[in-house]
C-alpha positions as CSV (number, residue, x, y, z in Angstrom):
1,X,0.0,0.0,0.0
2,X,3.3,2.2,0.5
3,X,4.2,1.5,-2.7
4,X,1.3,3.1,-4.8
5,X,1.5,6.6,-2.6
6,X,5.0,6.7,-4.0
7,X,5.8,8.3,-7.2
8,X,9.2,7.9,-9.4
9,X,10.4,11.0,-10.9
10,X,10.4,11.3,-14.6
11,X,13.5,10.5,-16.6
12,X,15.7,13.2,-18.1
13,X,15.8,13.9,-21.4
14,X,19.0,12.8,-22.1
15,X,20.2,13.0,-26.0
16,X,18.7,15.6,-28.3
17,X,18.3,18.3,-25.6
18,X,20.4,21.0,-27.4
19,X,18.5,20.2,-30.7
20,X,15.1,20.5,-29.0
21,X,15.7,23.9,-27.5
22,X,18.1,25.6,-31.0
23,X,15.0,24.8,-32.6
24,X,12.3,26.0,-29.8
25,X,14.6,29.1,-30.2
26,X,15.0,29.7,-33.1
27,X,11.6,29.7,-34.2
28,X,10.3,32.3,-31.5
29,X,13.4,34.3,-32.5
30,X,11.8,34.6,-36.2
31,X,8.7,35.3,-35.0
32,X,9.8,38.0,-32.9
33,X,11.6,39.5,-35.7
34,X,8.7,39.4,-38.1
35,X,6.4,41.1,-35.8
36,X,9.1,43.3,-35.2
37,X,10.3,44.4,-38.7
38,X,6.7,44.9,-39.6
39,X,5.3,47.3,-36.3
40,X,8.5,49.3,-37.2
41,X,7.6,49.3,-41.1
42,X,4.0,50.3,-39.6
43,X,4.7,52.5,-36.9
44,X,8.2,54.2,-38.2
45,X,8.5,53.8,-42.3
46,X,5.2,54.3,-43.7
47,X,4.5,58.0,-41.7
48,X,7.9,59.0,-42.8
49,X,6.8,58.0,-46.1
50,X,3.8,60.1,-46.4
51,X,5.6,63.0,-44.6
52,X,8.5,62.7,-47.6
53,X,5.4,62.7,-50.3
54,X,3.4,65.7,-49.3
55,X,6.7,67.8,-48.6
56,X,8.0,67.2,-51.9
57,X,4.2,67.5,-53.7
58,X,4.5,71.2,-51.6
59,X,7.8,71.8,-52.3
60,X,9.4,74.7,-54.4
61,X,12.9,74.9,-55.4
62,X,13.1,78.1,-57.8
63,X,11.0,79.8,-54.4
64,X,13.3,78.3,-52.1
65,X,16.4,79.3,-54.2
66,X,15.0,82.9,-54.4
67,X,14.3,83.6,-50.7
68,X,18.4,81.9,-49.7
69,X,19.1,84.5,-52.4
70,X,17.6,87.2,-51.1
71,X,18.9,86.2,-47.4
72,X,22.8,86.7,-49.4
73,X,23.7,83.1,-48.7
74,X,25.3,82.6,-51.8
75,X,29.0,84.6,-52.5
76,X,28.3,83.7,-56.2
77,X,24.9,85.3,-57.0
């Protein structure tokens, strides 16, 4: 009756440990660098982006030249 109310522990894992756990590792690692590169495509690249486009759809060089011009920042003109 002893004998039942005592339990053996489990065996070790023993060969293929390292192998099991590179590849439990591994994995997650991709996975949190997926999510990662795309939040930071989502959340960094795509407003800078947009904010790129609409200042160079607003933006005017010959107007921008004039007014440096007019401020003497060029020795040549």
């Amino acid at each position: 009756m002893a004998d039942k109310a005592v339990s053996t522990a489990s065996k070790p894992m023993m060969r293929g440990l390292l192998n099991a756990q590179i590849k439990r590792n591994l994995i997650a690692s991709l996975v949190f660098a997926a999510i990662s590169g795309v939040a930071v495509k989502q959340l960094i690249g795509n407003p800078r982006k947009r904010k790129y486009a609409e200042f160079y759809r607003t933006y005017d060089a010959e107007k921008e030249f004039e007014e440096m011009k007019a401020k003497g920042l060029f020795q040549s003109c």
